[in-house]
C-alpha positions in Angstrom: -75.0 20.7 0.3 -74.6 23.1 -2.5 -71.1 25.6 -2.7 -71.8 28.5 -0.4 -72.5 25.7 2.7 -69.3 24.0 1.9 -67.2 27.1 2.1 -68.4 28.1 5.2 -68.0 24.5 6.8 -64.4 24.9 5.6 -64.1 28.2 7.3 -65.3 27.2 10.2 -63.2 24.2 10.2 -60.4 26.7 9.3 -60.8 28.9 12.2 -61.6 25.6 14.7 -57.8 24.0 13.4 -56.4 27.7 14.6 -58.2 28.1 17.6 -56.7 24.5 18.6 -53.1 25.0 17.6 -53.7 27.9 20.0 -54.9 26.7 22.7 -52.8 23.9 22.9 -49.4 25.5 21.9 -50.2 28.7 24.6 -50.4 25.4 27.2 -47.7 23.2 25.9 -45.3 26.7 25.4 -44.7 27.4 29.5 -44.4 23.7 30.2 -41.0 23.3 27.8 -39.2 25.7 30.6 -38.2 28.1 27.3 -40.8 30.6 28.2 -43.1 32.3 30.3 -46.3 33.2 29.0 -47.5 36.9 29.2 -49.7 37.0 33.1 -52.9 38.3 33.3 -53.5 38.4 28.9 -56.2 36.8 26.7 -55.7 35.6 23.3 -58.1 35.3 20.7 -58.8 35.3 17.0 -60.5 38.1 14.6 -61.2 39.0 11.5 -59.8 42.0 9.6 -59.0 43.9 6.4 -55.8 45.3 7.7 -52.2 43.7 6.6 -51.1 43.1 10.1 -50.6 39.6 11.8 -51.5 40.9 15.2 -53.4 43.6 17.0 -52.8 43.8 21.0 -55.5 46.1 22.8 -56.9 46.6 26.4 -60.4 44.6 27.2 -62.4 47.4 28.2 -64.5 44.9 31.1 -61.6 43.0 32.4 -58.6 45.2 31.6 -56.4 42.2 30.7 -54.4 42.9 27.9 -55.5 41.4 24.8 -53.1 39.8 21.5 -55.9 39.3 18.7 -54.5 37.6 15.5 -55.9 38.1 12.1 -57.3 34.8 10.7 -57.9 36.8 7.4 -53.9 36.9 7.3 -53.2 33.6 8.1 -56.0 32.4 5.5 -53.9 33.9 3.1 -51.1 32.5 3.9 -52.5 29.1 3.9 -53.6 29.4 0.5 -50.6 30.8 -1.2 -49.1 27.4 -0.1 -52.3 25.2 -0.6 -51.7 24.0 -4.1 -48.1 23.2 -3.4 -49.7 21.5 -0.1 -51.9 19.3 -2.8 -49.0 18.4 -5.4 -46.9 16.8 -2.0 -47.5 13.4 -1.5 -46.2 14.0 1.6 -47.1 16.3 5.0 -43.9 18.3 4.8 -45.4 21.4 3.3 -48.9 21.1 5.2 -45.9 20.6 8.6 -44.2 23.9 7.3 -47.1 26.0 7.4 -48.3 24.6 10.9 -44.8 26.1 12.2 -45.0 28.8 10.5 -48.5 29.7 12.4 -47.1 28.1 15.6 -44.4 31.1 15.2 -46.7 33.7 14.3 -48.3 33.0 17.6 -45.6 32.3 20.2 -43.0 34.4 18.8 -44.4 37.7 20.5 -44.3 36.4 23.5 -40.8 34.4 23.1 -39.2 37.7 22.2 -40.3 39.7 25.1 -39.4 37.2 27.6 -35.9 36.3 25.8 -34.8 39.8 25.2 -37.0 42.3 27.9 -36.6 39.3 30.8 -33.5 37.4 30.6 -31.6 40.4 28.8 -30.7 38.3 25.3 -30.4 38.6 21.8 -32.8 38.4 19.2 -31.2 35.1 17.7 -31.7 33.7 21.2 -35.3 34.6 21.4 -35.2 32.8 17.5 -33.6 30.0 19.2 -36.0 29.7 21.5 -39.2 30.0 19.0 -38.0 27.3 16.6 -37.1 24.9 20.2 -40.8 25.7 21.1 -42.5 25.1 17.9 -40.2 21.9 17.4 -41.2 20.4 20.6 -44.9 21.6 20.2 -44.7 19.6 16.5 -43.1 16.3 18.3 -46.1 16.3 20.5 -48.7 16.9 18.5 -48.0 14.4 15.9 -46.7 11.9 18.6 -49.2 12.5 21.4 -52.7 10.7 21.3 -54.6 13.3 23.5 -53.3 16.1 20.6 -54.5 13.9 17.9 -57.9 15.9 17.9 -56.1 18.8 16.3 -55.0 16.6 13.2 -58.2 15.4 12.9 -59.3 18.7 11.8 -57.4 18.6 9.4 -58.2 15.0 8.0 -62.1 15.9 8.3 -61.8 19.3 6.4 -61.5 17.2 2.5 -64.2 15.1 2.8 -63.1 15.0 -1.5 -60.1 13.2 -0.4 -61.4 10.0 1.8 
């Protein structure tokens, strides 16, 4: 498998690890009793050239509202930390950037609910985010049906079995 077919199995890995952490935060977020998730909304992943985290739009078929967020973005996040990532000897780092994308994602909703719905502050709708993300962390490193998220992970450096 030369270089071109080993980037791309990373990106797809890539995109499969954040399509996971999704999915299973979006279902494990209404469940801790913090938050409501947006009704009637779809979530999803693209790729773009703009800066921004997150582009909301109307689905022209279904007319949910859609939150669309920019793996490009979130690529480069990952690898502004990957080295650092590599010279730990422990998860910590690798840990750190998985809350940091598990904010990215919930926090939108988190801070519409805490300060449009319950009539808050912006610190509680922090609060809430970093309870959230916590809780969703404790589970997936603690829970065996979550384990399949890490596992990405683990089969994306085949260099390091």
């Amino acid at each position: 498998m030369g270089p071109k077919e080993d980037k791309q199995k990373s990106v797809e890995r890539f995109y499969a690890l954040l399509k996971a952490l999704m999915d299973e935060l979006f279902e494990y977020a209404p469940k801790s009793k913090h938050v409501k998730m947006p009704f009637n909304v779809s979530f999803g992943l693209v790729y773009d050239d703009r800066n921004s985290v997150l582009f909301t739009g109307v689905d022209q078929k279904s007319g949910k509202k859609m939150y669309l967020y920019n793996v490009r973005v979130i690529g480069r996040m990952f690898e502004e930390k990957r080295q650092a990532m590599i010279e730990d000897k422990t998860t910590e780092r690798l840990f750190s950037w998985i809350a940091g994308v598990c904010s990215l994602y919930i926090s939108p909703f988190v801070y519409d609910y805490v300060v449009n719905m319950q009539h808050r502050g912006e610190g509680a709708a922090e609060r809430t985010t970093r309870q959230i993300v916590r809780g969703f962390l404790d589970k997936l490193t603690h829970d065996p049906e979550l384990k399949y998220v890490l596992y990405k992970l683990r089969d994306s450096a085949p260099d390091q079995k």
